[in-house]
C-alpha positions as a LaTeX table, in Angstrom:
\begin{tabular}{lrrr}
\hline
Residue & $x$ (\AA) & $y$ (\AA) & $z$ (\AA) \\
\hline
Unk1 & 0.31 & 46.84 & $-15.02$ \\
Unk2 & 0.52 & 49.95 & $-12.55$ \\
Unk3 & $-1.24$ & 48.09 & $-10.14$ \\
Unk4 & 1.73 & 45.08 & $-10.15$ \\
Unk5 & 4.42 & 47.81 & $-10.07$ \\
Unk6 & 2.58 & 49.12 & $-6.97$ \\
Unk7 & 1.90 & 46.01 & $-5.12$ \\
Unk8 & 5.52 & 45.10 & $-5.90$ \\
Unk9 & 7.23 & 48.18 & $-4.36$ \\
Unk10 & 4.97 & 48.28 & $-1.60$ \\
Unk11 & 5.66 & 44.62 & $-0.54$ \\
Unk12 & 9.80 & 45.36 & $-1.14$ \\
Unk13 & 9.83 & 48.80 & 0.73 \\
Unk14 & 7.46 & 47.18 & 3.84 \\
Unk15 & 9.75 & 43.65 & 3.97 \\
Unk16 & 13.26 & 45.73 & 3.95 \\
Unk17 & 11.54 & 48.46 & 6.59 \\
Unk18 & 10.81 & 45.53 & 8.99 \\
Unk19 & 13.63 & 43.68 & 8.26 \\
Unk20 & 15.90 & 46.73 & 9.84 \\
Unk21 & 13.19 & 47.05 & 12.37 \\
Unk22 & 13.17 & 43.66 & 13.47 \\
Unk23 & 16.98 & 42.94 & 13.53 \\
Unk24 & 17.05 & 46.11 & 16.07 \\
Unk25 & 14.40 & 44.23 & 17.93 \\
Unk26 & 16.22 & 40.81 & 18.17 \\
Unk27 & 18.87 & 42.61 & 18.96 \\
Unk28 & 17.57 & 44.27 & 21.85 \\
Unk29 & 16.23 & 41.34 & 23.45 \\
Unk30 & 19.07 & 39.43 & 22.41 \\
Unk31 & 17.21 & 36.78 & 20.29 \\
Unk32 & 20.54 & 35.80 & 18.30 \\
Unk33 & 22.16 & 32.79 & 16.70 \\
Unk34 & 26.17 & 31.94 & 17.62 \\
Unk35 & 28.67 & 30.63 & 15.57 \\
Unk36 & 30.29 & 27.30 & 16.37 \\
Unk37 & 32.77 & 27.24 & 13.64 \\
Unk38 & 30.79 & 23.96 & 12.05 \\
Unk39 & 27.37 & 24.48 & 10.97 \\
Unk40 & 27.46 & 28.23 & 12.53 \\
Unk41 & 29.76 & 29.97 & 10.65 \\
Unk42 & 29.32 & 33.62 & 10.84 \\
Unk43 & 31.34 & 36.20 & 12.47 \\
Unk44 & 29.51 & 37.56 & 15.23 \\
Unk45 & 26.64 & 36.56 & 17.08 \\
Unk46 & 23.49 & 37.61 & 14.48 \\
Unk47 & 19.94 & 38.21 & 15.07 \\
Unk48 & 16.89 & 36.00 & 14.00 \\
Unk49 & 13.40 & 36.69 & 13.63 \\
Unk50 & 14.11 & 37.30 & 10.65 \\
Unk51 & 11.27 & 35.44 & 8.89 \\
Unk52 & 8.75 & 37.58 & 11.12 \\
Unk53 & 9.25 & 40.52 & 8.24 \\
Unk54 & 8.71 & 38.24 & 5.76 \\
Unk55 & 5.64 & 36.69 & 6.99 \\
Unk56 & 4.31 & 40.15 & 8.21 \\
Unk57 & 5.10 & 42.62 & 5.14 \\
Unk58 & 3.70 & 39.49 & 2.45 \\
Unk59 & 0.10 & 38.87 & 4.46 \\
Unk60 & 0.28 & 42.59 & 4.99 \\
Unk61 & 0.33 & 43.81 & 1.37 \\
Unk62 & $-1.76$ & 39.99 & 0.60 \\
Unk63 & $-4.61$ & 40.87 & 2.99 \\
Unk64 & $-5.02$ & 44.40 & 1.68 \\
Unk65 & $-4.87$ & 42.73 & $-1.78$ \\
Unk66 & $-8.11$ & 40.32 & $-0.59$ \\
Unk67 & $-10.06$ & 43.33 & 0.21 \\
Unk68 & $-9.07$ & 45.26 & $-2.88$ \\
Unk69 & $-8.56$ & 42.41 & $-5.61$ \\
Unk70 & $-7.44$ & 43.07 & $-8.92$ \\
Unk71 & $-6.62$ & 40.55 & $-11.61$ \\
Unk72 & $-9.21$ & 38.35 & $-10.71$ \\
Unk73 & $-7.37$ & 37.98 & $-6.75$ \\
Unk74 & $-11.16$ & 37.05 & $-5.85$ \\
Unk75 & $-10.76$ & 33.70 & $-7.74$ \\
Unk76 & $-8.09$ & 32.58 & $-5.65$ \\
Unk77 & $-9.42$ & 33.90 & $-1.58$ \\
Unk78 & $-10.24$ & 30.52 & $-0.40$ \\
Unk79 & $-6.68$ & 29.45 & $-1.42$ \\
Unk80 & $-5.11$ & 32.37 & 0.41 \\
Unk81 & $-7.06$ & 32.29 & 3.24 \\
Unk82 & $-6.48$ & 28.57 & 3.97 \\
Unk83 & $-2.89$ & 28.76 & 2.83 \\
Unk84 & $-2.82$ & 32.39 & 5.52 \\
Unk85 & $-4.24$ & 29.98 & 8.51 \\
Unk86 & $-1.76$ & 26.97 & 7.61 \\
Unk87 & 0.82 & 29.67 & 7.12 \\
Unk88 & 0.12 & 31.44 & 10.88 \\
Unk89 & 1.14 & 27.45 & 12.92 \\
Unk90 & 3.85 & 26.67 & 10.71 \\
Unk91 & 5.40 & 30.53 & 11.68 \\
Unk92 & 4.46 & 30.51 & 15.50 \\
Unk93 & 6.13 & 27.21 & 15.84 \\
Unk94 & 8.78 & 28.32 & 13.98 \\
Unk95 & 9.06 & 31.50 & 16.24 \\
Unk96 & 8.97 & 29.62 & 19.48 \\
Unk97 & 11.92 & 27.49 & 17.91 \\
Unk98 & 14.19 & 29.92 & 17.27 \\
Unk99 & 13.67 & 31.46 & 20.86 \\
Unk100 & 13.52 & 27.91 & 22.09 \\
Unk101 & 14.75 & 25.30 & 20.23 \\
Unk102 & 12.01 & 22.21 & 20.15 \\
Unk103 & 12.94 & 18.35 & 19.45 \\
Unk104 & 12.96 & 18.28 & 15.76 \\
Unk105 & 9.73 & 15.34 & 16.01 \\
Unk106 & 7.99 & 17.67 & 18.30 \\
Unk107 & 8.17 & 20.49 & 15.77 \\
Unk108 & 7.41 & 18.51 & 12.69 \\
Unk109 & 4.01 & 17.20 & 14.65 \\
Unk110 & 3.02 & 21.02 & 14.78 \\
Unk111 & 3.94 & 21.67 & 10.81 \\
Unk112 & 2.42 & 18.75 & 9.73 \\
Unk113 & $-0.63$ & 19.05 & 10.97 \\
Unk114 & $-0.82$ & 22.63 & 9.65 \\
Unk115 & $-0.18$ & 21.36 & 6.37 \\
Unk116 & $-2.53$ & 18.60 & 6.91 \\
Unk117 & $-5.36$ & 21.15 & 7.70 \\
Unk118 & $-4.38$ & 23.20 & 4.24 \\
Unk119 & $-4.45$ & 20.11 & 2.39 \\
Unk120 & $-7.71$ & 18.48 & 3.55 \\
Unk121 & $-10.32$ & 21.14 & 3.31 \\
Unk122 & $-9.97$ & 22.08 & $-0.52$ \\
Unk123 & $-9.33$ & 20.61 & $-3.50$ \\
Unk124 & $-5.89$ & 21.95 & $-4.84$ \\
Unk125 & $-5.03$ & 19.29 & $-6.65$ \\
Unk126 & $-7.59$ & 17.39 & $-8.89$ \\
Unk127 & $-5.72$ & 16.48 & $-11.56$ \\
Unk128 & $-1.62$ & 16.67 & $-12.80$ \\
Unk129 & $-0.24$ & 16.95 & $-16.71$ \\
Unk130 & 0.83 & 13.48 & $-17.82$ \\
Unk131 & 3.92 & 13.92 & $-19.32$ \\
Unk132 & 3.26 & 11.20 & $-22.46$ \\
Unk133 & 0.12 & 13.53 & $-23.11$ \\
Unk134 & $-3.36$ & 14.73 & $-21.59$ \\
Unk135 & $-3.59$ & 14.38 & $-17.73$ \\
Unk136 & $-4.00$ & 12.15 & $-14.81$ \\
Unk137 & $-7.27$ & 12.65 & $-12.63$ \\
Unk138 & $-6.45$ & 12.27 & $-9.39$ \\
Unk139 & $-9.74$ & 12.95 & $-7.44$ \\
Unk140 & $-9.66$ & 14.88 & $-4.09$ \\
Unk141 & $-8.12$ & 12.11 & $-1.28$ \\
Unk142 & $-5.15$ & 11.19 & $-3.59$ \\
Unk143 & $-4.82$ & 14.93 & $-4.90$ \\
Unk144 & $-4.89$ & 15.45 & $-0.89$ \\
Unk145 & $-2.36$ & 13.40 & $-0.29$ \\
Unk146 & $-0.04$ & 14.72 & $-2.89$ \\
Unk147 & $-0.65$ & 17.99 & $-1.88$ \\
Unk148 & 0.26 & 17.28 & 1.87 \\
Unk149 & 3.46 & 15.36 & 0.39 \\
Unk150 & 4.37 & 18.09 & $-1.76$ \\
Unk151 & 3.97 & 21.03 & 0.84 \\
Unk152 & 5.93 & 19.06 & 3.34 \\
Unk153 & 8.43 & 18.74 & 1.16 \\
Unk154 & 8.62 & 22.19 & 0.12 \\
Unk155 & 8.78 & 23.18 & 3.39 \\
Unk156 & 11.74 & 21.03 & 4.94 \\
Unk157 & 13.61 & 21.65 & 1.62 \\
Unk158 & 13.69 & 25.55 & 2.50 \\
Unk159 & 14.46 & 24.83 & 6.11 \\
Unk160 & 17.34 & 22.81 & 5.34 \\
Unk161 & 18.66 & 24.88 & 2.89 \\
Unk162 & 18.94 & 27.81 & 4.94 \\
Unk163 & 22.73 & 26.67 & 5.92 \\
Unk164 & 24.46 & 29.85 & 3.78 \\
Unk165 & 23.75 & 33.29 & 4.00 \\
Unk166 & 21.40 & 34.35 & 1.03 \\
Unk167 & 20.69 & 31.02 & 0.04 \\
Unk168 & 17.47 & 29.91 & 0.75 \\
Unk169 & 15.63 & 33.49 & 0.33 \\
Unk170 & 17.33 & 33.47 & $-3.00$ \\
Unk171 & 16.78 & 30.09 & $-3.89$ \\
Unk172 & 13.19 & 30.75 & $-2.99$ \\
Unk173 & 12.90 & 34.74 & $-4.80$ \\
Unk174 & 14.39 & 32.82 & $-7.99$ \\
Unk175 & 11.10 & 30.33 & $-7.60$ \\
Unk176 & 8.48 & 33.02 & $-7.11$ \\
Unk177 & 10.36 & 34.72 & $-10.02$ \\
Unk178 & 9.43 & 31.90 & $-12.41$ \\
Unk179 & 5.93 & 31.18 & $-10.98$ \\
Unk180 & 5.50 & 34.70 & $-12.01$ \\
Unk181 & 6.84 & 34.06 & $-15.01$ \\
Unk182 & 5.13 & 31.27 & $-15.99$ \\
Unk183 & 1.91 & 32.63 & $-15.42$ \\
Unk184 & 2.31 & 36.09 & $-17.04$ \\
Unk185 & 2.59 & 33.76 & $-20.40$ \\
Unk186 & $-0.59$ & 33.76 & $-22.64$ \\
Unk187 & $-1.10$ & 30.34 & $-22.43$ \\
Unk188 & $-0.95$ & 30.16 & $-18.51$ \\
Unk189 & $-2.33$ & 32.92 & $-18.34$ \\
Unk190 & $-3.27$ & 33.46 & $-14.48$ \\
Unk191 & $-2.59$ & 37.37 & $-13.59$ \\
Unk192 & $-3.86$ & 36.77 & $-9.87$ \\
Unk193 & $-1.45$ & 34.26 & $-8.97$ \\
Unk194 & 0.85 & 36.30 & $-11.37$ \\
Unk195 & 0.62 & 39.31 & $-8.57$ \\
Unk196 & 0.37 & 37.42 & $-5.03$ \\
Unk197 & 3.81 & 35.34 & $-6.73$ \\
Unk198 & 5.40 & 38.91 & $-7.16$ \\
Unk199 & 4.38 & 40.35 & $-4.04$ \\
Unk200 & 6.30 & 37.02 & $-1.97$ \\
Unk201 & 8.92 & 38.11 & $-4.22$ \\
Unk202 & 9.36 & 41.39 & $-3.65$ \\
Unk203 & 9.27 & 40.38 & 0.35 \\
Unk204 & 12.14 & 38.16 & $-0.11$ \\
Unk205 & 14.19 & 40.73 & $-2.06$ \\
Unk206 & 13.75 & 42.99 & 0.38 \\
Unk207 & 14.70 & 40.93 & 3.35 \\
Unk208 & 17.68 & 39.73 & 1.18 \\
Unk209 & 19.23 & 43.20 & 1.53 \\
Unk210 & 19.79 & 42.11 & 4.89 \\
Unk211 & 19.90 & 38.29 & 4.51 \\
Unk212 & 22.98 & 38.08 & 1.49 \\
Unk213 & 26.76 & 37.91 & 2.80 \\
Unk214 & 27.63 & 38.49 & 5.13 \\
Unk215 & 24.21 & 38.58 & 6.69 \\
Unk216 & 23.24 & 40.86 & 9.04 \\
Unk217 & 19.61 & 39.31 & 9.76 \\
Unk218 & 18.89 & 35.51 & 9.86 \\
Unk219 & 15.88 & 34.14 & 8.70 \\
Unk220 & 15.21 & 31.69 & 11.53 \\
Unk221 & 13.14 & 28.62 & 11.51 \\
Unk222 & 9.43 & 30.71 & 10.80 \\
Unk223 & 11.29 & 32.24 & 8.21 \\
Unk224 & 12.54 & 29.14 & 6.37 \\
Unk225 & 9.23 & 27.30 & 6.82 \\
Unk226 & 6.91 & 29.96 & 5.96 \\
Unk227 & 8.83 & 30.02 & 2.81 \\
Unk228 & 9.42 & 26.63 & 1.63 \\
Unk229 & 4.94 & 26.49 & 2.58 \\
Unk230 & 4.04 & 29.44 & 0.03 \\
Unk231 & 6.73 & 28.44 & $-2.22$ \\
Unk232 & 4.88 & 25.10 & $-2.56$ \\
Unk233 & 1.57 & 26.82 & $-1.84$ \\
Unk234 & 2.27 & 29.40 & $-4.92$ \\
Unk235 & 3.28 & 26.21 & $-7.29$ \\
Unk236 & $-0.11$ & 24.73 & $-6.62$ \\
Unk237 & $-2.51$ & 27.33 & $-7.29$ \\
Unk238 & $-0.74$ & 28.61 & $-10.45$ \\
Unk239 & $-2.33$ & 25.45 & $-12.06$ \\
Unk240 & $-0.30$ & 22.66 & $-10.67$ \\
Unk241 & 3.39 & 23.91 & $-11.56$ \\
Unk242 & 4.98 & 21.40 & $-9.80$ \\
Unk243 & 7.34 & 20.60 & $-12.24$ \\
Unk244 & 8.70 & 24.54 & $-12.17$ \\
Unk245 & 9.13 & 25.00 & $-8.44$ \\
Unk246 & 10.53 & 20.93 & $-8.59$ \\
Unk247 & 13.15 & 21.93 & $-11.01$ \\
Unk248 & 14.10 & 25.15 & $-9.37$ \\
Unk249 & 14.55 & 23.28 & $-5.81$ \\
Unk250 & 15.44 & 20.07 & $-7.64$ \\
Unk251 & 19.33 & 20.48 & $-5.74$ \\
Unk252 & 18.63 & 20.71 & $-2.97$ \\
Unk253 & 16.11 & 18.15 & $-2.54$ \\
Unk254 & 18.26 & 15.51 & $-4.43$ \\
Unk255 & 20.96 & 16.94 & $-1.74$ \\
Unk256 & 18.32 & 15.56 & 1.16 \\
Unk257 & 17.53 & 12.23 & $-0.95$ \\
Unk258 & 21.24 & 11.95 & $-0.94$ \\
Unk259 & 21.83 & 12.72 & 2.98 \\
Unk260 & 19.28 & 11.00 & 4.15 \\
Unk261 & 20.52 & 7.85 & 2.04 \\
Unk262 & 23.84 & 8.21 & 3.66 \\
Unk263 & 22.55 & 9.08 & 7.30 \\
Unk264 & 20.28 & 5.43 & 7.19 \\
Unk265 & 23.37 & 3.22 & 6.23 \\
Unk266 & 25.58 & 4.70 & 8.95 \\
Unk267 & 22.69 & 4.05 & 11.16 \\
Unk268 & 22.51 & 7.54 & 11.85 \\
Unk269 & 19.48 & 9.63 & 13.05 \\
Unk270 & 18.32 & 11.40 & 10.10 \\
Unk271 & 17.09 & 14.54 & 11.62 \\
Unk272 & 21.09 & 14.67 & 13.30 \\
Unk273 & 22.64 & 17.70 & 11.96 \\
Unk274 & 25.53 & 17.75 & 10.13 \\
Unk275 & 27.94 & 19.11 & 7.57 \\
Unk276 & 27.06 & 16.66 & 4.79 \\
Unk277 & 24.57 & 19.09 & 2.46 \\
Unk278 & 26.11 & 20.35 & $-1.03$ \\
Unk279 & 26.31 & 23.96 & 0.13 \\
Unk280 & 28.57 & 22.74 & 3.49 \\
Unk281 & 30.52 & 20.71 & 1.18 \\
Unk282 & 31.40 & 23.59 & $-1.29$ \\
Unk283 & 32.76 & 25.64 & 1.16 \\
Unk284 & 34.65 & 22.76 & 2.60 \\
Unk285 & 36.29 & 22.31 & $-0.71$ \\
Unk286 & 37.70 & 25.54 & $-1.00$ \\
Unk287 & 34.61 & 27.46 & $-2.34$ \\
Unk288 & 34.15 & 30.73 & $-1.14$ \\
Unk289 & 31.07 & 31.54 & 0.82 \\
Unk290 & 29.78 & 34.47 & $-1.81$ \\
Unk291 & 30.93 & 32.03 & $-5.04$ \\
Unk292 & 28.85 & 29.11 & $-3.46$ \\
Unk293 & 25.73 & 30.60 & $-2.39$ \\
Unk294 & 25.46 & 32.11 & $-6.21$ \\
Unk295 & 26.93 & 28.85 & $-7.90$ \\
Unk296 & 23.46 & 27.24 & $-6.57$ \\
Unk297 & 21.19 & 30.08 & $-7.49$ \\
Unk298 & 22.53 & 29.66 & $-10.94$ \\
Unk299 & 21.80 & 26.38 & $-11.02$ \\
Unk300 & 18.45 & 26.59 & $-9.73$ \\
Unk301 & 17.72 & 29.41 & $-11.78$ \\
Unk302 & 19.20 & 27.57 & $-14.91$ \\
Unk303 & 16.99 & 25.33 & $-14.18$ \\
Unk304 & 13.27 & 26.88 & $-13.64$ \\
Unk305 & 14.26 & 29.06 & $-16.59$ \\
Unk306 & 14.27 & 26.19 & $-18.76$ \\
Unk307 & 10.63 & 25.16 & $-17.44$ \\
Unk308 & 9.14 & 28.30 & $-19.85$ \\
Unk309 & 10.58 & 26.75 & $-22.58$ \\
Unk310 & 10.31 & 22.89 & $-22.21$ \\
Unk311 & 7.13 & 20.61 & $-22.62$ \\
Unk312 & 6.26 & 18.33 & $-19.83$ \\
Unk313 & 8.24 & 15.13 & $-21.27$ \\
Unk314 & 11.08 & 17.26 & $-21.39$ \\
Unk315 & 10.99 & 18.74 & $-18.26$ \\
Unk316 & 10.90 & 14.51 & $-16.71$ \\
Unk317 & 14.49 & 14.39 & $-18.81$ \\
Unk318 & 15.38 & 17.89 & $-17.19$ \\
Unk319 & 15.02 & 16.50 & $-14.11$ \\
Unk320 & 16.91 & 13.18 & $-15.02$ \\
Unk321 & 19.95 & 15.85 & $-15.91$ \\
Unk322 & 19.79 & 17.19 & $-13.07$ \\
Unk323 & 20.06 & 13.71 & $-11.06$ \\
Unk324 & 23.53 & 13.31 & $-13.16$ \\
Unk325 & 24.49 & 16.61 & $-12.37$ \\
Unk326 & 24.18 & 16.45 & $-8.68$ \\
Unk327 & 26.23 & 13.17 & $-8.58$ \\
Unk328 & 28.74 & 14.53 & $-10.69$ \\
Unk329 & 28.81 & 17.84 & $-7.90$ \\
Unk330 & 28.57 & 15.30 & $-4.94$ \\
Unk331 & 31.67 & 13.46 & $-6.29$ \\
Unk332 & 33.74 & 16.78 & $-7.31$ \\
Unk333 & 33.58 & 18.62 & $-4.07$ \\
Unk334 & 33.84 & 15.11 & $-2.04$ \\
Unk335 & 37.13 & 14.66 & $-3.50$ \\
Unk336 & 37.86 & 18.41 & $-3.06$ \\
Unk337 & 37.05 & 18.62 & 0.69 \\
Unk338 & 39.29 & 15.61 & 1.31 \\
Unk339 & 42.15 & 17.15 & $-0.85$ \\
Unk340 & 41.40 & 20.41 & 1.73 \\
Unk341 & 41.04 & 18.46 & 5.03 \\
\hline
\end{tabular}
């Protein structure tokens, strides 16, 4: 257990020391986001970059973790390394976004081809839990498939998400936190993914010092990416726990089913940005910033906390909860922004 305390502090001590470094940095060369007073809404113009301490202090304390393993951490290099090369396009083309901004199709080329290259050369995904008993073989080109699916998924989920201060590093830390869970039990036993999930979770506690509101450090576009990927990429390799990280993120990806749905009927385009996501619509109903960001990490963590205890048919009825739940949200705080406006 020392060697988990260690790893942890190490990984929470270097992500906060580069956070502050980096948000000097941005600073400097001016590499800042401004509010608009729509879908901007901080204060003050506010650095980005923010994702580079992330990305940096995790594959830091991760590679030193390769050449040292522990806990088995040897059983799991291919994984890392592949998910570390995948990782590396999907946070330069996030960096050259946020000093840029790219057309939203030009930058979803770039990550899904990364993810395309992590999915494609090893077999993640072989076979899934079936929920009425046993499991479902899937063989490597449809476990391929899913596993591309699933990691873009993860991926744009995060990147959306990242509307409120805090909210989709803590969204994310409350995943990790239940990966890490869930494989520190006896019967999932897996202590390596155990560590690498507490290490990405000590790097996004420590950039939250910076990231909660009001935030002085944004995460940027790397920063959302990169970890919406390892979220997905940690979910996989502890032995298929979809269902976990899919309960813990189930909100906000209903919240994209649901915008998505709305943008194709108006004849919208559906990468057009907008204030029609859950955590815009809470504060347009009269929620406070602080109350909002932590009514949805509740929820999520309500949620993946409820995965260590259920079985896999009830986790499918979880999920169906959770579908009444967000309709029940989406109707509340509709009716409460219009009452506002």
């Amino acid at each position: 257990m020392f060697f988990v305390f260690y790893y942890f502090i190490a990984a929470f001590l270097l992500s906060a020391i580069l956070t502050w470094l980096i948000k000097k940095l941005a600073l400097r060369l001016n590499i800042v986001d401004h509010p608009d007073q729509d879908r901007h809404l901080h204060a003050r113009p506010t650095p980005l970059l923010g994702g580079a301490a992330i990305f940096l202090s995790f594959w830091a304390v991760t590679i030193f973790l390769i050449f040292h393993p522990v806990y088995g951490v040897d059983r799991i290099v291919n994984q890392l390394v592949l998910a570390g090369f995948s990782s590396l396009i999907i946070f330069f083309i996030g960096i050259a976004d946020d000093l840029r901004p790219l057309s939203a199709k030009f930058r979803l080329l770039f990550v899904a081809v990364a993810v395309f290259i992590c999915a494609i050369y090893f077999p993640w995904l072989t076979k899934i839990t079936n929920p009425f008993g046993g499991y479902i073989e899937l063989g490597q080109t449809v476990g391929g498939i899913l596993v591309f699916f699933w990691l873009m998924g993860t991926t744009y989920t995060v990147k959306i998400l990242d509307g409120l201060d805090g909210l989709a590093t803590g969204v994310v830390a409350i995943g990790a936190f239940m990966i890490l869970l869930l494989t520190s039990y006896t019967k999932f036993y897996q202590p390596n993914v155990s560590l690498v999930a507490g290490i990405f979770l000590a790097t996004c506690l420590g950039f939250l010092l910076f990231n909660f509101y009001p935030a002085k450090i944004f995460l940027g576009e790397s920063g959302s990416m990169f970890l919406g990927f390892m979220l997905g990429v940690l979910a996989i390799i502890g032995g298929g726990k979809l269902a976990t990280a899919l309960l813990v993120m189930a909100i906000p990806i209903l919240d994209i089913i649901r915008v998505v749905y709305k943008r194709i009927r108006r004849g919208q385009p559906i990468f057009k940005g907008d204030r029609e996501h859950l955590h815009f619509r809470l504060l347009d109903s009269g929620l406070s910033h602080r109350r909002s960001v932590l009514l949805l990490y509740f929820l999520a963590f309500l949620f993946g906390i409820a995965t260590l205890f259920l079985q896999s048919m009830q986790k499918l009825y979880a999920l169906l909860a959770l579908v009444v739940l967000m309709a029940i949200i989406s109707h509340y705080v509709g009716k409460k922004s219009k009452n506002t406006v």
